[in-house]
N, C-alpha and C positions, 0 to 999 in steps of 0.2 A: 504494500500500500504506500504510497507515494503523495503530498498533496504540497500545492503550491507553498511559496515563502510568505507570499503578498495577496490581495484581495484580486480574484481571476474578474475580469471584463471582456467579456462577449466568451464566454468558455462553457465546460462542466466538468461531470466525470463520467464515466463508464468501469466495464469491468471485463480484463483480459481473459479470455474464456479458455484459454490452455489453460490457465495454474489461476484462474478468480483472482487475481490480481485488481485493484482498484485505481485508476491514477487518472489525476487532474488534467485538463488542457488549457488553453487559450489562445485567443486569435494574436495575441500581442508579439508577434515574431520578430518585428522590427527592435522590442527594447531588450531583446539578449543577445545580442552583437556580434550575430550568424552573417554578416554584410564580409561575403570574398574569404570566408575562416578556409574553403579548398585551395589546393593550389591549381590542381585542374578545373579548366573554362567547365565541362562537363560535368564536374561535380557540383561545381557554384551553380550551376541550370538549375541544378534537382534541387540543389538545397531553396534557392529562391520559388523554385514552382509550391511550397511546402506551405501551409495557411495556419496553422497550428504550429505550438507547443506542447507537449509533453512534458509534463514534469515526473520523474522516476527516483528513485532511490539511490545515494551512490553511499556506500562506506567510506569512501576515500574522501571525500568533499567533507570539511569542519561541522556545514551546515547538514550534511545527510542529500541533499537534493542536489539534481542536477539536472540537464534540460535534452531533449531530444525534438528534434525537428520533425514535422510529422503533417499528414493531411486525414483530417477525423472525420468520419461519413456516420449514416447512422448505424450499420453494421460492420463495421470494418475500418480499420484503421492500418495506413502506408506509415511507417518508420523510418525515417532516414537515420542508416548505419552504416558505420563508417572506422572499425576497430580491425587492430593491429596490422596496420598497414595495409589494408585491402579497399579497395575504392569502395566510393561511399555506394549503397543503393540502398531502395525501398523495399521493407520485409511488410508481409501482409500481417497485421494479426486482426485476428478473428474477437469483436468484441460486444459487449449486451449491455443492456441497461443505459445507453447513452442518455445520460442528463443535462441539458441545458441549465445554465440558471438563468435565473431569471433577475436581471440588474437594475431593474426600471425602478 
């Protein structure tokens, strides 16, 4: 279970349906400083085409949280991945219960 640091605007949650995992989103991609982090033109495509955040669990991070780039549908959710030196791409995972909040 993973949930934002800060108050999510235009987001929700869901829950990863391999392993019932919970974790937060939001549309705010521009304020976590994903702008050219590729070195490849082709990975900066993907990461920019992304609409979402994910926020996930990290043990190594002070705070526990860290962020994944992602595009969130009502059933399924694209994850941009991009670990131990293998180009980034999008993993499908399969998800339920998408919750919008509601920020009005």
């Amino acid at each position: 279970m993973s949930y934002a640091q800060h108050t999510i605007i235009d987001g929700g949650c869901f829950v990863e349906k391999d392993f019932g995992m919970i974790f937060e989103y939001s549309s705010n991609v521009s304020e976590h400083g994903w702008d050219d982090k590729f070195s490849d033109a082709e990975e900066n495509a993907l990461a920019h085409s992304c609409t979402h955040v994910i926020y996930v669990r990290d043990c190594m991070k002070k705070n526990g949280v860290s962020t994944r780039l992602a595009i969130v549908k009502k059933t399924v959710a694209y994850v941009l991945t991009a670990e131990n030196d293998e180009p980034a791409k999008l993993v499908k995972w399969n998800i339920k219960n998408n919750k919008k909040y509601n920020n009005a």
